[in-house]
MMTF fields as JSON, N, C-alpha, C and O atoms, coordinates in Angstrom:
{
  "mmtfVersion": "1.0.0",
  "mmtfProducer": "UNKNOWN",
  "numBonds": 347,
  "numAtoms": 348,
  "numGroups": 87,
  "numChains": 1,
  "numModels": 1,
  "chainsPerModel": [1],
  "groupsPerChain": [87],
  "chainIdList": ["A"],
  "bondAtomList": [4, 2, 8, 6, 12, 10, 16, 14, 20, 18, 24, 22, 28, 26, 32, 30, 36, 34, 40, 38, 44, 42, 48, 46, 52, 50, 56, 54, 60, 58, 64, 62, 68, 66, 72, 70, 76, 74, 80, 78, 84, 82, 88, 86, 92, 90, 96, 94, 100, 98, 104, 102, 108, 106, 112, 110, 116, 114, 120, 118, 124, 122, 128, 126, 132, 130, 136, 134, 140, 138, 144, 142, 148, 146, 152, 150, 156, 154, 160, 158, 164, 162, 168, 166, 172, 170, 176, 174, 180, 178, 184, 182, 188, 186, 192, 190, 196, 194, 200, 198, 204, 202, 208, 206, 212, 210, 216, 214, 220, 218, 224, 222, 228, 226, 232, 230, 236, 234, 240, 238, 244, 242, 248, 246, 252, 250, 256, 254, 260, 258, 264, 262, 268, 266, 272, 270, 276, 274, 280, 278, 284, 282, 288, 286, 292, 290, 296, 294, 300, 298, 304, 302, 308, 306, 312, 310, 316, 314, 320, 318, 324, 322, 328, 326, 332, 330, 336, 334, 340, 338, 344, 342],
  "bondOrderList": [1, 1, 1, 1, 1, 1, 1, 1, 1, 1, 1, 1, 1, 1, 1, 1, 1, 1, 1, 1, 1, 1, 1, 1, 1, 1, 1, 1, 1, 1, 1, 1, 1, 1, 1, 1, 1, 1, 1, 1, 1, 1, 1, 1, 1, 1, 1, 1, 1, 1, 1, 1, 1, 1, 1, 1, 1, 1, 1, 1, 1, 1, 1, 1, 1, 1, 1, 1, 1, 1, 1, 1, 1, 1, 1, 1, 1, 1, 1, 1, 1, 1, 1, 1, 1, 1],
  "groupList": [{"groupName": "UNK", "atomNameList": ["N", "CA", "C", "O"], "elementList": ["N", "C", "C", "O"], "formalChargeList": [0, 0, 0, 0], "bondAtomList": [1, 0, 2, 1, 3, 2], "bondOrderList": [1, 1, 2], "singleLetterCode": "X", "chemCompType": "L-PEPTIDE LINKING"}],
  "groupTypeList": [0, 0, 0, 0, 0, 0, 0, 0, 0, 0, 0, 0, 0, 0, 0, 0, 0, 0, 0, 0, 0, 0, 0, 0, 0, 0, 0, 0, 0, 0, 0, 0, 0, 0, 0, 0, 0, 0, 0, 0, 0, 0, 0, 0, 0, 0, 0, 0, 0, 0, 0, 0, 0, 0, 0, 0, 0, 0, 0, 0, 0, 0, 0, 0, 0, 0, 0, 0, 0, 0, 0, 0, 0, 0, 0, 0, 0, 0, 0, 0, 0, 0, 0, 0, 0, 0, 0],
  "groupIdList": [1, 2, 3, 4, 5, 6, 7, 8, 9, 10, 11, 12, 13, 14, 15, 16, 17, 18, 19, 20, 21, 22, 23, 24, 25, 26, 27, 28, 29, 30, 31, 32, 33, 34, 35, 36, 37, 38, 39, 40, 41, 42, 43, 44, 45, 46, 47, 48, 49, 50, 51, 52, 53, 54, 55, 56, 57, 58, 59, 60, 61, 62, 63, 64, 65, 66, 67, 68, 69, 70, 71, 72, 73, 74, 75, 76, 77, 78, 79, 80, 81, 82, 83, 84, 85, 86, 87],
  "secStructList": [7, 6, 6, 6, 2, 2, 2, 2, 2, 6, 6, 6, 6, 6, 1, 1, 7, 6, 6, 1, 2, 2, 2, 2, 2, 2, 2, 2, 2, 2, 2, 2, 2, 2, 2, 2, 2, 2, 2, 2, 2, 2, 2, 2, 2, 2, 2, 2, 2, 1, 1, 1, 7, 1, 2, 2, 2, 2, 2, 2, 2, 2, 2, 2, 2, 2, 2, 2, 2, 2, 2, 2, 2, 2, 2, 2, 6, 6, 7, 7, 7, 7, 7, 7, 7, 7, 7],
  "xCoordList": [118.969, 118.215, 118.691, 117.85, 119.982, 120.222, 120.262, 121.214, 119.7, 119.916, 118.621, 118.272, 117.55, 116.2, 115.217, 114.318, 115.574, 114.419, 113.941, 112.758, 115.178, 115.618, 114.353, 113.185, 115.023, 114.087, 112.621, 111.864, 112.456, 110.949, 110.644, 110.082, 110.902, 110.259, 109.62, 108.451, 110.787, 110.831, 109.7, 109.235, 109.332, 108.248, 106.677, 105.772, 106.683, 105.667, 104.932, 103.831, 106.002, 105.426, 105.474, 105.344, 105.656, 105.58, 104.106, 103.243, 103.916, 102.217, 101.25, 100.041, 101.961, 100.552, 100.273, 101.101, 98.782, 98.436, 98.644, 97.961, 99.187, 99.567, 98.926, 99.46, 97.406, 96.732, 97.198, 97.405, 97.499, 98.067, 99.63, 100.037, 100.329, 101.633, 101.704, 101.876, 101.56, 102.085, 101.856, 102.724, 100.072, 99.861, 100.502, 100.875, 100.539, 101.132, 102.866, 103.355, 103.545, 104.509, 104.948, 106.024, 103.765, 104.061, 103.265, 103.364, 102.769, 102.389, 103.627, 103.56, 104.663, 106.036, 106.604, 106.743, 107.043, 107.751, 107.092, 107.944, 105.906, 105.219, 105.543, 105.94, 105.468, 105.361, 107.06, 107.199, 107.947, 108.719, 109.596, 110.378, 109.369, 109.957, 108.861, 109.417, 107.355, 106.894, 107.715, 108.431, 107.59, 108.376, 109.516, 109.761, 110.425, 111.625, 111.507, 112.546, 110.641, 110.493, 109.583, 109.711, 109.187, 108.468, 109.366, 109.416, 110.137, 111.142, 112.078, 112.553, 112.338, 113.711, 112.92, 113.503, 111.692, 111.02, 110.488, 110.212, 110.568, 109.933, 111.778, 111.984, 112.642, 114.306, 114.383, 115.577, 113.895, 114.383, 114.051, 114.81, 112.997, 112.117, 112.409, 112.134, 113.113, 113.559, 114.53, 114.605, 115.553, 116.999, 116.821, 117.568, 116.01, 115.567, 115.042, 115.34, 113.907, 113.404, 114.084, 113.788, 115.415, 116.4, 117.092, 117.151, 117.439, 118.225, 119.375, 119.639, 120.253, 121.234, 122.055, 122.332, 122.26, 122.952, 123.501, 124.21, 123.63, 124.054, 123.32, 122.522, 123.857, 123.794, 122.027, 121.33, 121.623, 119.66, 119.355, 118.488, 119.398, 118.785, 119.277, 118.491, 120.6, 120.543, 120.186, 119.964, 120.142, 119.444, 117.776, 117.152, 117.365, 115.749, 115.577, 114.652, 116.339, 116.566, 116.477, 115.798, 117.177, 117.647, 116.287, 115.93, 115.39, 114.441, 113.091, 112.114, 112.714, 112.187, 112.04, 111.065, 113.752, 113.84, 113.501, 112.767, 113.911, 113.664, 112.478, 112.084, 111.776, 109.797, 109.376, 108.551, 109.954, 109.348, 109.576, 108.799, 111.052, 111.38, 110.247, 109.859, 109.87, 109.334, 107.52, 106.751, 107.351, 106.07, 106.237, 105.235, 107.756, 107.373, 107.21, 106.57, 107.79, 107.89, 106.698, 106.403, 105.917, 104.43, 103.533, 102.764, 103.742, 102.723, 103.231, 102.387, 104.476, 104.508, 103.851, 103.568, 103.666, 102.75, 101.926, 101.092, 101.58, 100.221, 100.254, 99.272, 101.478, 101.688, 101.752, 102.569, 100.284, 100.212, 100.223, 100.317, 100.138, 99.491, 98.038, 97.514, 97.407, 96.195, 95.604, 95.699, 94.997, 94.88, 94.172, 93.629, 94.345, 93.811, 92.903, 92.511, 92.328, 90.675, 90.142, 90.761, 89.56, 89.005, 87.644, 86.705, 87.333, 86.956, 85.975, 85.138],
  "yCoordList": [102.137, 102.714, 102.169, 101.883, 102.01, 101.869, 100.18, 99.731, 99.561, 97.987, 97.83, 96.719, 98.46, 98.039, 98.399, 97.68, 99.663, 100.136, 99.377, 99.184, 98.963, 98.061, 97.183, 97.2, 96.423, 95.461, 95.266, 94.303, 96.378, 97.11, 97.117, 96.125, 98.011, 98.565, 97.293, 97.167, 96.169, 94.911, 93.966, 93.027, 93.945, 93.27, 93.434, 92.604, 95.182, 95.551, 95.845, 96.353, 95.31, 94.982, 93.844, 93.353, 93.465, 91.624, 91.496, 91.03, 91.844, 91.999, 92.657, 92.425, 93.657, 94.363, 93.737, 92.997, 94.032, 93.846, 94.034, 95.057, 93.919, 94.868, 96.408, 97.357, 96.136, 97.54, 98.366, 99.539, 97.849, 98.762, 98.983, 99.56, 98.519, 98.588, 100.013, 100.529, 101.038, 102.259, 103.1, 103.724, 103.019, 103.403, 103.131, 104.035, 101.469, 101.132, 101.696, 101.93, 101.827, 102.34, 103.734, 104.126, 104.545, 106.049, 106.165, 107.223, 105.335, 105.356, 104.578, 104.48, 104.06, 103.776, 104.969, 105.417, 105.755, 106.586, 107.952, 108.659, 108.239, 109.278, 108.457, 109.219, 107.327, 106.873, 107.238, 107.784, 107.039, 106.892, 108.583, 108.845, 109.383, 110.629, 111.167, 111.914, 110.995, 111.444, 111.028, 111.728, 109.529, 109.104, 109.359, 109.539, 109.493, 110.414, 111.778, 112.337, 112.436, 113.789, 113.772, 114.745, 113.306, 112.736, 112.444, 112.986, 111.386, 111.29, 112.135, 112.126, 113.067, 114.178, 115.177, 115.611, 115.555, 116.342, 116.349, 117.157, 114.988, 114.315, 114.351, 114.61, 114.115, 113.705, 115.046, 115.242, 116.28, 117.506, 118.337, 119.158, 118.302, 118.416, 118.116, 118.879, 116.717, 116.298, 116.752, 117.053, 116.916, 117.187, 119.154, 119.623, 119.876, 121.037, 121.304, 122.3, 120.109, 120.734, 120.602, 121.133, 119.4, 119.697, 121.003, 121.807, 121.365, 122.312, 122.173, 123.229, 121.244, 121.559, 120.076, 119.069, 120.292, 118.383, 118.168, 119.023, 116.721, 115.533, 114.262, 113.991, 113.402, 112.063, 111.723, 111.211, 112.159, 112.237, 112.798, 112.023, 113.809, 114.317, 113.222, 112.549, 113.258, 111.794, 110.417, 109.78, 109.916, 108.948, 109.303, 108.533, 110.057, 110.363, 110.206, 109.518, 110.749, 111.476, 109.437, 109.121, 108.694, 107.495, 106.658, 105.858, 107.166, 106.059, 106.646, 105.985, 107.769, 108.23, 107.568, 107.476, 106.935, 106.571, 105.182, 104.637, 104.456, 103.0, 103.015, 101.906, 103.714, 104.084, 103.755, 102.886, 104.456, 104.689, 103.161, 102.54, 102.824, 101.715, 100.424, 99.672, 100.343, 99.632, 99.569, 98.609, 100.53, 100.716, 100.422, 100.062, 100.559, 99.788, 98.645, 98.216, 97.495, 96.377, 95.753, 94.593, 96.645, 95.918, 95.699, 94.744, 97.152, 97.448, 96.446, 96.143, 95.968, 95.074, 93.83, 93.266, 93.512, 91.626, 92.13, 91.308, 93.532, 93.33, 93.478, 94.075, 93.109, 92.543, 91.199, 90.411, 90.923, 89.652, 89.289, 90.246, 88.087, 88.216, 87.894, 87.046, 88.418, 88.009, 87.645, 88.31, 86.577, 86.168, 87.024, 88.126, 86.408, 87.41, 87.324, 86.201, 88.198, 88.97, 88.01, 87.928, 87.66, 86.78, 87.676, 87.497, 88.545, 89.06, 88.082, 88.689],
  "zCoordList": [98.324, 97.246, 95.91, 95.058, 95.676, 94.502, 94.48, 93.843, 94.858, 94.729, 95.148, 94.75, 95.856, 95.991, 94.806, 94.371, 94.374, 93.605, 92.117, 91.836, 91.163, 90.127, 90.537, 90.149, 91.453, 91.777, 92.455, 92.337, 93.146, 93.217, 91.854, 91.391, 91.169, 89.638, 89.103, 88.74, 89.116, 88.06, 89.271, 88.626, 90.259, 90.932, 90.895, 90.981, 90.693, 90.421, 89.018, 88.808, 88.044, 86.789, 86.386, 85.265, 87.296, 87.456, 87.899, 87.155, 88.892, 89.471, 88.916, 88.926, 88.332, 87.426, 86.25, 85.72, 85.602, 84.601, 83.657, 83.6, 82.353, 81.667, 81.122, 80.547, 81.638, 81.212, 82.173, 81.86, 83.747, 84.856, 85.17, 86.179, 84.308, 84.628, 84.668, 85.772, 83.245, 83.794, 85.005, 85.616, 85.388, 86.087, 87.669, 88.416, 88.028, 88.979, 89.17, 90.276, 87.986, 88.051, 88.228, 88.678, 87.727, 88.248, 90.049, 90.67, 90.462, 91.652, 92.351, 93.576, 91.749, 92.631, 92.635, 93.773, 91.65, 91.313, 92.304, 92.843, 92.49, 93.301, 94.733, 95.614, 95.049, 96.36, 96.797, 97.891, 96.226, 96.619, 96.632, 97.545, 95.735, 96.314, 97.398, 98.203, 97.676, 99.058, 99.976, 100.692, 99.957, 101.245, 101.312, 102.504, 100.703, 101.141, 101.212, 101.56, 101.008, 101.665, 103.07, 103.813, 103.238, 104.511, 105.636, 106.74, 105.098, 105.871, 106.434, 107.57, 105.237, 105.411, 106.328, 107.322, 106.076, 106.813, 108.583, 109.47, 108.37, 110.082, 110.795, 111.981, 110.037, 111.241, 110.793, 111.021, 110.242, 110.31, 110.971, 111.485, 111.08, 112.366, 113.718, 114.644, 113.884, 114.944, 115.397, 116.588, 114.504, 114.792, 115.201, 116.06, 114.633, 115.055, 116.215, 116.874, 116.69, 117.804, 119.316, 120.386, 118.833, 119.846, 120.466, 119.535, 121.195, 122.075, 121.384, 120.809, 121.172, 120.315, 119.709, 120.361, 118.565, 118.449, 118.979, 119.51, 119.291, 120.228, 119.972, 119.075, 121.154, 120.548, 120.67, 119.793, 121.953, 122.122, 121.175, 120.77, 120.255, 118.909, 117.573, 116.906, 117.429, 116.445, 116.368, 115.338, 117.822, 118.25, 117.913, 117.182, 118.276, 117.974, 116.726, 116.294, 116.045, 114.183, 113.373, 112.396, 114.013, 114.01, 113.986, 113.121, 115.54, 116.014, 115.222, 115.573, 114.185, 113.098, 111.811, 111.065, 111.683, 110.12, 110.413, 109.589, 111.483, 111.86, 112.106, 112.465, 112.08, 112.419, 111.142, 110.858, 110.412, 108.904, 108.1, 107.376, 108.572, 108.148, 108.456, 107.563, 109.684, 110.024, 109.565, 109.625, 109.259, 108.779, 107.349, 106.732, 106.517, 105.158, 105.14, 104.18, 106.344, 106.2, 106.572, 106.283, 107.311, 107.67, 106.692, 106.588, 105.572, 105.138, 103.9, 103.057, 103.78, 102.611, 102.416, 101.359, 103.507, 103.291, 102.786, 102.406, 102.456, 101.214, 100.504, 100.062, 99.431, 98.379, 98.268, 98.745, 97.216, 97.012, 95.263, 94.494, 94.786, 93.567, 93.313, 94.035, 92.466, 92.48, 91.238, 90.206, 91.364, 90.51, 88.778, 88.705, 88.049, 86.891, 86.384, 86.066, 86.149, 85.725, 84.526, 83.465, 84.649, 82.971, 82.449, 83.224, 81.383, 81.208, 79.551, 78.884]
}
């Protein structure tokens, strides 16, 4: 977190427009505390609906966040640049 986001912030105002920077930037800032409550909520869930902790409930709790993980990395190739608007 603390070595990705810097550089998230500074990519996506690299890509935006300047009329959309703020906007694109409070849509990082909303994206990113959902998804960590999303997250905390889905391995809390998990780790609850176990019978009792152990290594099968943290392992599950584990194969959740590597879920999530993996769905950011897909969904990133769609960041592209595009070219700019000539108005």
């Amino acid at each position: 977190m603390g070595l990705l986001y810097p550089s998230l912030s500074v990519l996506t105002l690299d890509l935006s427009a300047p009329a959309e920077q703020g906007r694109n930037s409070s849509a990082l800032q909303l994206c990113d505390s959902l998804s960590a409550a999303t997250v905390l909520a889905l391995t809390g869930a998990v780790l609850a609906a176990g019978s009792e902790p152990g290594r099968a409930s943290y392992a599950a709790t584990l194969a959740v966040a590597a879920g999530c993980g993996l769905l950011g990395v897909l969904l990133a190739g769609r960041v592209v640049r595009r070219p700019a608007a000539t108005a």
